[in-house]
C-alpha positions as CSV (number, residue, x, y, z in Angstrom):
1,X,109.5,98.1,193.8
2,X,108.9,101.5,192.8
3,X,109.6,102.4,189.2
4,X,110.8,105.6,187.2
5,X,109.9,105.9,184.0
6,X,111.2,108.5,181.3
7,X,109.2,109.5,178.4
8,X,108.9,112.9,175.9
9,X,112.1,114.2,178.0
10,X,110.4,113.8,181.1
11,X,110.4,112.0,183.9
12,X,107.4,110.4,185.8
13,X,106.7,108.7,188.8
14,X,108.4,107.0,191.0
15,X,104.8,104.1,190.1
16,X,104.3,100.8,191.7
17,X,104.4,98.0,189.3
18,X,100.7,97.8,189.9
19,X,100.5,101.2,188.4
20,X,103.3,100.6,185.8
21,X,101.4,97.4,184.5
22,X,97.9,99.7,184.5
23,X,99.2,102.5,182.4
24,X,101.1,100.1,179.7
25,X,97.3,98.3,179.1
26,X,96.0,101.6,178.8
27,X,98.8,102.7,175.9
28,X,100.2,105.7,178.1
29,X,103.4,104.4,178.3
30,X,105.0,101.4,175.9
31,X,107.5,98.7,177.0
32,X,110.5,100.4,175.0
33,X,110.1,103.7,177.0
34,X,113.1,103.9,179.7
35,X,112.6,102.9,183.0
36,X,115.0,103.0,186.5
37,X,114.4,101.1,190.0
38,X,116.8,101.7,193.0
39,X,119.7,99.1,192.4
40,X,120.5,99.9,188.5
41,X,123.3,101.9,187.3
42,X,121.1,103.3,184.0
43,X,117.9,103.6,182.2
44,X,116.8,100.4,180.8
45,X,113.6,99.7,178.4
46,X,110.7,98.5,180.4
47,X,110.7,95.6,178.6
48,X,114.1,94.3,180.4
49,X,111.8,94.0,183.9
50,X,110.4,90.6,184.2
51,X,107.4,91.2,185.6
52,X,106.2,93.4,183.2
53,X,107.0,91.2,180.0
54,X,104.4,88.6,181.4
55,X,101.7,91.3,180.7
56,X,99.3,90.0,178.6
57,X,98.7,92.3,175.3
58,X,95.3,93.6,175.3
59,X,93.2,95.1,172.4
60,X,91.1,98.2,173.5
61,X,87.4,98.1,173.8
62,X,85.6,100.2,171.3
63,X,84.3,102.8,172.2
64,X,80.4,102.9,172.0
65,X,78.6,104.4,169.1
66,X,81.7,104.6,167.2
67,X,81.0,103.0,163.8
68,X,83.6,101.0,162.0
69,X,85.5,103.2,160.2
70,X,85.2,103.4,156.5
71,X,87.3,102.0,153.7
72,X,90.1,103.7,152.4
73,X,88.7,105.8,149.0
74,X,90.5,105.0,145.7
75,X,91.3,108.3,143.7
76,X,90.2,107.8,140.2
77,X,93.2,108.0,137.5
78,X,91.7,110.6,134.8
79,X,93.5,108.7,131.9
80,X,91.0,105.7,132.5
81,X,87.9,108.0,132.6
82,X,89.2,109.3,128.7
83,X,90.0,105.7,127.8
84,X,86.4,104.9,128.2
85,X,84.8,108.0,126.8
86,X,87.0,108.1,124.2
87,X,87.0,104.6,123.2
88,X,83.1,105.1,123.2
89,X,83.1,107.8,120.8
90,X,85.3,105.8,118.4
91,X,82.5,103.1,118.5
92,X,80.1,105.5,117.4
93,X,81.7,106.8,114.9
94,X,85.4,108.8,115.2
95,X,87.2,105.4,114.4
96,X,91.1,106.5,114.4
97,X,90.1,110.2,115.5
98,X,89.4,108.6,118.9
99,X,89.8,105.0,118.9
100,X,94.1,105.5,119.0
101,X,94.0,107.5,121.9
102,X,91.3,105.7,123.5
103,X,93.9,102.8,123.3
104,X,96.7,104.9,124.0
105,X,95.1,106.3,127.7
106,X,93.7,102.8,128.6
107,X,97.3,101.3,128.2
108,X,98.9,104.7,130.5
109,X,96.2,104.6,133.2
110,X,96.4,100.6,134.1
111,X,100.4,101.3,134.1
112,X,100.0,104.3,136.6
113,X,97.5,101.8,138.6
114,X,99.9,99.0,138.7
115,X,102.8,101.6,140.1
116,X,100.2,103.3,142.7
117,X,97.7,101.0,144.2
118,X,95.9,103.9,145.9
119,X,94.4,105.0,142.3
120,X,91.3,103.1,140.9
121,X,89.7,102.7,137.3
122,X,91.2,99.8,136.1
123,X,87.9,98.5,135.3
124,X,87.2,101.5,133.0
125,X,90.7,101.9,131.6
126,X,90.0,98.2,130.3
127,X,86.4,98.7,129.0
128,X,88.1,102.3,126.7
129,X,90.9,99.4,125.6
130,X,88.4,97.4,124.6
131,X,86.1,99.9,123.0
132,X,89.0,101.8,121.4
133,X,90.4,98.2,119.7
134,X,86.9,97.7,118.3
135,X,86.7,101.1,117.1
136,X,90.2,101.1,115.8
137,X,89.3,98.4,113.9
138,X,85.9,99.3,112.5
139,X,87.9,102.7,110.8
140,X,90.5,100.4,109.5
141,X,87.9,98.2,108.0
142,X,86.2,101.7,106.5
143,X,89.7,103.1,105.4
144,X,90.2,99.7,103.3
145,X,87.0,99.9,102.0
146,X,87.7,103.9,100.8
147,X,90.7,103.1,99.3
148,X,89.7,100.5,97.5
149,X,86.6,102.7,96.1
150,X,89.1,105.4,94.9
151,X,91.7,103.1,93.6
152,X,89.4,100.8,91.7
153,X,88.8,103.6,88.6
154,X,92.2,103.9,88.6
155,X,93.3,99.9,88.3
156,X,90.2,99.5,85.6
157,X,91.6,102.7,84.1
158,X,95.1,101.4,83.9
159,X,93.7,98.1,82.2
160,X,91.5,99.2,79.8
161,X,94.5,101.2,78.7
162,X,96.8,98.3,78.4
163,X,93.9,96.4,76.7
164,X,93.7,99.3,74.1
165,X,97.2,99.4,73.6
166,X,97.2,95.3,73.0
167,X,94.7,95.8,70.5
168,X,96.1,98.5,68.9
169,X,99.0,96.5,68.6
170,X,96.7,93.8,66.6
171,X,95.6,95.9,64.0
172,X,98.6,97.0,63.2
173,X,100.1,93.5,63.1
174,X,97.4,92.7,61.0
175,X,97.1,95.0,58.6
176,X,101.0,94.5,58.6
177,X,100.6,91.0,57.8
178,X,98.1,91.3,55.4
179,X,100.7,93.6,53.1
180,X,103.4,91.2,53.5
181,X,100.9,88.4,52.2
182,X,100.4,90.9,49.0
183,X,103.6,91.5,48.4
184,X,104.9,87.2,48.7
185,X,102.0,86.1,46.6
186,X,101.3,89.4,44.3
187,X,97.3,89.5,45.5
188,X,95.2,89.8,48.4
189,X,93.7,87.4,50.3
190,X,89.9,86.2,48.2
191,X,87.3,88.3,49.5
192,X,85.4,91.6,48.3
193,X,85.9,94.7,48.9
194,X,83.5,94.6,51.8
195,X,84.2,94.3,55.8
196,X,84.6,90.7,56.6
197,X,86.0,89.7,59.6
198,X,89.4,88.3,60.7
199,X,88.6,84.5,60.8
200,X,88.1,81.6,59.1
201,X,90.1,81.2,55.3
202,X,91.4,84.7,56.3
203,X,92.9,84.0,59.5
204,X,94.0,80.4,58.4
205,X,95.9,82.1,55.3
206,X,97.4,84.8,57.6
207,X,98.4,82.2,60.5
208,X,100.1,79.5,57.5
209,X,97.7,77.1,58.5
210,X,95.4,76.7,54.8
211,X,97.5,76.1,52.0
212,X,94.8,76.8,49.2
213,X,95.4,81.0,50.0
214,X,98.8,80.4,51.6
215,X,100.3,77.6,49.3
216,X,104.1,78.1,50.7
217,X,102.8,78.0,54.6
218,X,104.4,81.0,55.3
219,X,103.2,82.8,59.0
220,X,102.8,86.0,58.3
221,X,100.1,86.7,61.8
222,X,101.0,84.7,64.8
223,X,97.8,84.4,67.0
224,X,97.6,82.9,70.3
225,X,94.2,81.4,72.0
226,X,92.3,84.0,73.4
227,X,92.4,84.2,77.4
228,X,90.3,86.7,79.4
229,X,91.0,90.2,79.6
230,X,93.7,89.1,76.5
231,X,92.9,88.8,72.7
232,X,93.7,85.9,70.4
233,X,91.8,83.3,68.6
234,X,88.2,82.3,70.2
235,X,86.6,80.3,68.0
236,X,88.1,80.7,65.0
237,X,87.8,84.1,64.6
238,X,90.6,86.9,65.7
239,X,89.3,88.4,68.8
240,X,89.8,92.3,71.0
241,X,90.7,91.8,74.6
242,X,86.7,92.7,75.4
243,X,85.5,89.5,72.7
244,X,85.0,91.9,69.9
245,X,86.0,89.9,66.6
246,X,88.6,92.2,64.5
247,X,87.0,93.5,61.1
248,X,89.2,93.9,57.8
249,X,88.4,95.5,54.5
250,X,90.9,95.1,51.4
251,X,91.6,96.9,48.6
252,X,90.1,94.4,46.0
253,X,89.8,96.6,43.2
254,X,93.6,98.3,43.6
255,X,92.8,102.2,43.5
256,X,93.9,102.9,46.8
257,X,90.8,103.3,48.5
258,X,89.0,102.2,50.6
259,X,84.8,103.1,51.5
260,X,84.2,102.4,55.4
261,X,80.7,101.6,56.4
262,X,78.5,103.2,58.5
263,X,79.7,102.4,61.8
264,X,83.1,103.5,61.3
265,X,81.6,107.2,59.7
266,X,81.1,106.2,55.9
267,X,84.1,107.9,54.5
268,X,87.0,106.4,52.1
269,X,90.8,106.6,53.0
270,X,93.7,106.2,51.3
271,X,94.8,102.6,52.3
272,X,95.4,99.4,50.8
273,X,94.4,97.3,54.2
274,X,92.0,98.9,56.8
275,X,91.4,96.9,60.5
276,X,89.7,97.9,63.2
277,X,87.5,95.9,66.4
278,X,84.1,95.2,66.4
279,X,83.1,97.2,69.7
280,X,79.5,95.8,68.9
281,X,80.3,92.5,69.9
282,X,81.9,93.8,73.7
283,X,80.0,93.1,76.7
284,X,79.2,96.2,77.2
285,X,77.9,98.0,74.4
286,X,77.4,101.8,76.1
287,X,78.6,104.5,73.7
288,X,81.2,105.7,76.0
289,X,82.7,102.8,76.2
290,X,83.0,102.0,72.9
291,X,84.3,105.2,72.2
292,X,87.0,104.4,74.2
293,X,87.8,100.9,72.9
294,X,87.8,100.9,69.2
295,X,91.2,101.2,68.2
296,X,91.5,101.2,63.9
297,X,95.0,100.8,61.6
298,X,94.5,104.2,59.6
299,X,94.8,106.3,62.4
């Protein structure tokens, strides 16, 4: 049987199926390429003839010297390459400048990966993420630590303020309730006309708690027990926020005036009642802060 066969808009043969078979292991022709014998009415596919769909597939030889051809190269997505360099950098020492962006690339480049598996780097987009987390973190850490160095004058600022303020507060209330004891009994407290400080008979007289100087048990002072960072009574003495004991001097002698002594500047007012904080007594007994911690009645 001699066969036609049609293929690129041409026609070839008439070929024996000897030759037909041949040229279909060779790959010039394929078994869908049409194909007409004397008896048919139209072009069939070659793979309608019987005697050519026993054909055994074959694979062609290689060719020798040919090596096997190379693996397909990955392209390298850039993003990935910045992840990691920038991710390094942050470790050394730009924290946020390049530790966010590190991040930021890493997370792009293994999403444009995932979507395109002809691009490569997925092993450095992961090493940037992890290197930008860790330097991410490390300038958090130093931000925290920044903060808290500027804002920590400022909180002990703010409370050393409010701790004046309390014990401004005292000596007023003091020196308050030491008049209003004058003026219910007609006479100060006993004592000279010296400092002395707030405590003992004093304080028990003032607080209604000793009935020889405060017969009537009136509470002229209420006083609380001292806490930290809070004054009160510590010991039995009338305390500053810092632990300094509060010092008093009276007008004994009635001539409306009083003589201060030497650490308050040896010079005499015109009060009845004068109160001021032992800043000798505080922790901390630098000038400056003294200076800033003695609070008096007078002034």
């Amino acid at each position: 049987m001699n066969i036609t066969i049609h293929k690129n808009g041409q026609q070839l043969g008439p070929f024996t199926e000897s030759q037909v078979s041949e040229m279909l292991r060779s790959g010039q022709i394929a078994l869908d390429d049409l194909a007409w014998t004397e008896g048919l009415d139209q072009w069939k596919p070659l793979s309608s003839f019987k005697n050519l769909q026993s054909l055994p597939a074959q694979t062609p030889p290689p060719v020798a010297g040919l090596a096997t051809p190379p693996a397909t190269v990955k392209t390298t997505e850039p993003l990935t390459i910045w992840s990691l360099v920038l991710g390094i950098i942050s470790i050394v020492g730009c924290a946020f400048l390049a530790g966010i962006p590190a991040v930021i690339c890493g997370h792009i480049g293994l999403s444009r990966i995932k979507r395109n598996p002809s691009l490569g780097g997925k092993g450095m987009a992961i090493g940037g993420l992890v290197t930008g987390y860790i330097g991410t973190i490390m300038g958090t850490i130093g931000l925290i630590g920044i903060l808290a160095s500027l804002l920590l004058p400022a909180v002990s600022g703010a409370r050393n303020a409010a701790q004046k303020a309390m014990a401004k507060n005292d000596v007023i209330q003091i020196a308050t309730a030491i008049t209003a004891y004058e003026t219910e009994y007609g006479k100060f407290p006993n004592g000279p006309e010296a400092p002395r400080r707030v405590d003992g008979d004093l304080l028990a007289a003032l607080t209604g708690v000793q009935n020889t100087d405060n017969p009537r048990g009136i509470v002229f002072l209420e006083v609380q027990t001292a806490k930290e960072g809070r004054s009160g009574n510590k010991n039995g003495a009338f305390v500053d926020p810092w632990g300094g004991a509060y010092m008093v001097i009276l007008d004994a002698n009635y001539d409306n005036q009083i003589t201060l002594d030497a650490r308050m500047g040896s010079k005499t007012i015109s009060k009845k009642v004068a109160v001021w904080n032992d800043t000798t007594e505080h922790p901390d007994k630098s000038v400056h802060n003294s200076a800033k911690r003695q609070v008096t009645s007078w002034e």
